[in-house]
Structures are given as C-alpha cells and as structure tokens.
C-alpha positions in Angstrom: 36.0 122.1 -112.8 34.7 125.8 -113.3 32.0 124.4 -116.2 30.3 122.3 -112.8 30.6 125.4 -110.4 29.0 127.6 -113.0 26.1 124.8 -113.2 25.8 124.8 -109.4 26.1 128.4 -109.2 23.2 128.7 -111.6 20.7 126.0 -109.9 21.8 127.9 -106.7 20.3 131.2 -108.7 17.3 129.5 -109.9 16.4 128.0 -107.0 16.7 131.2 -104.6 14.5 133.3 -107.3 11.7 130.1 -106.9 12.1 130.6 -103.5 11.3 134.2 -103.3 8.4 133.9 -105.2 6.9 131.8 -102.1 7.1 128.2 -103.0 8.5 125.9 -100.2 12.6 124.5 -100.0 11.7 120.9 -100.8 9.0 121.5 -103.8 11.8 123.7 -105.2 14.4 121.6 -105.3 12.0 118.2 -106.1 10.6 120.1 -109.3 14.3 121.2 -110.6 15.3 117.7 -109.9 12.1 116.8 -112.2 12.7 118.5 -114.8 16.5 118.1 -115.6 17.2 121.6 -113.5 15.2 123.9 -115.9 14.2 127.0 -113.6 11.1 127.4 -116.7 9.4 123.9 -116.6 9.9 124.0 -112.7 8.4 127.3 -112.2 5.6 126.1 -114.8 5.1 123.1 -112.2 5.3 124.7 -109.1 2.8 127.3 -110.2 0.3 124.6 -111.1 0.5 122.6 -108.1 -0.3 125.3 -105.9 -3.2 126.4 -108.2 -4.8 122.5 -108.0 -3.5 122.7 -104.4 -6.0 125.7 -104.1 -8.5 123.5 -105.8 -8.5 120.9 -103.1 -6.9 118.3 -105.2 -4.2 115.8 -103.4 -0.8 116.7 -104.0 0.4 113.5 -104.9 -2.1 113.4 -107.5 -1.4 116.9 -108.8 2.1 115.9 -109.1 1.3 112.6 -111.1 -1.0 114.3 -113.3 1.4 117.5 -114.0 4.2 115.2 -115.2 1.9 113.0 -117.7 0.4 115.8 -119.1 3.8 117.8 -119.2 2.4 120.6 -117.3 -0.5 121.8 -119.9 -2.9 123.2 -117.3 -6.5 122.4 -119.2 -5.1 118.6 -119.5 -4.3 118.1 -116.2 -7.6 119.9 -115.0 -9.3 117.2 -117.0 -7.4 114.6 -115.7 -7.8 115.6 -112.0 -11.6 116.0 -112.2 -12.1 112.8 -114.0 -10.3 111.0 -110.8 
C-alpha cells in the first residue's frame, strides 16, 4: 500500500538526517523505535545521551533515566547524579 511506503520512505528520511548529524546506526534506529518513529523526541534523546555520555554516566542508565523522565534534561541530570 502507498500510505506504508510513504511511512517507510519517511523513517528512511528521518533516520538518514539523524545519521548525518553524527549519531551511530543502531542508537538511531533504537531511539525511533522508542519513541513511536518521531524524528523530534528521537533527536531530543539522542542528543541527551551523548551529552550524559560526555558526562561519564553509563549508557544504560542514561537510557533508563531519559525515558522516565521523558527526555527533560534538568530531571534526568538529577536523576543520574543521585544514582
């Protein structure tokens, strides 16, 4: 159906532009798959997790913390230094 090619078309799109901006194949396609395939809220996450990445904080923890705190930055800074 042309409605689901237009939807892959448009991931395609959205991932490619995260891509280019630096952030790795697999965190790409892990944070459209988190958030429902919204290029936005991905690119919100992916931006974060390298910043606490820079920090020193574990990934897996960034990751954890990101999603509870729906990707407010000052929350998730809280919640990573209190660990």
């Amino acid at each position: 159906p042309a409605c689901l090619r237009l939807q892959f078309l448009s991931y395609l799109g959205a991932c490619d532009r995260l891509l280019k901006q630096g952030y790795e194949e697999g965190q790409v396609e892990e944070a459209m798959e988190m958030f429902q395939y919204s290029e936005k809220k991905a690119a919100e996450f992916l931006h974060l997790l390298a910043q606490f990445n820079d920090m020193g904080f574990q990934q897996n923890e960034i990751k954890e913390v990101l999603l509870l705190c729906g990707n407010q930055r000052e929350k998730a800074l809280e919640e990573l230094v209190m660990k």
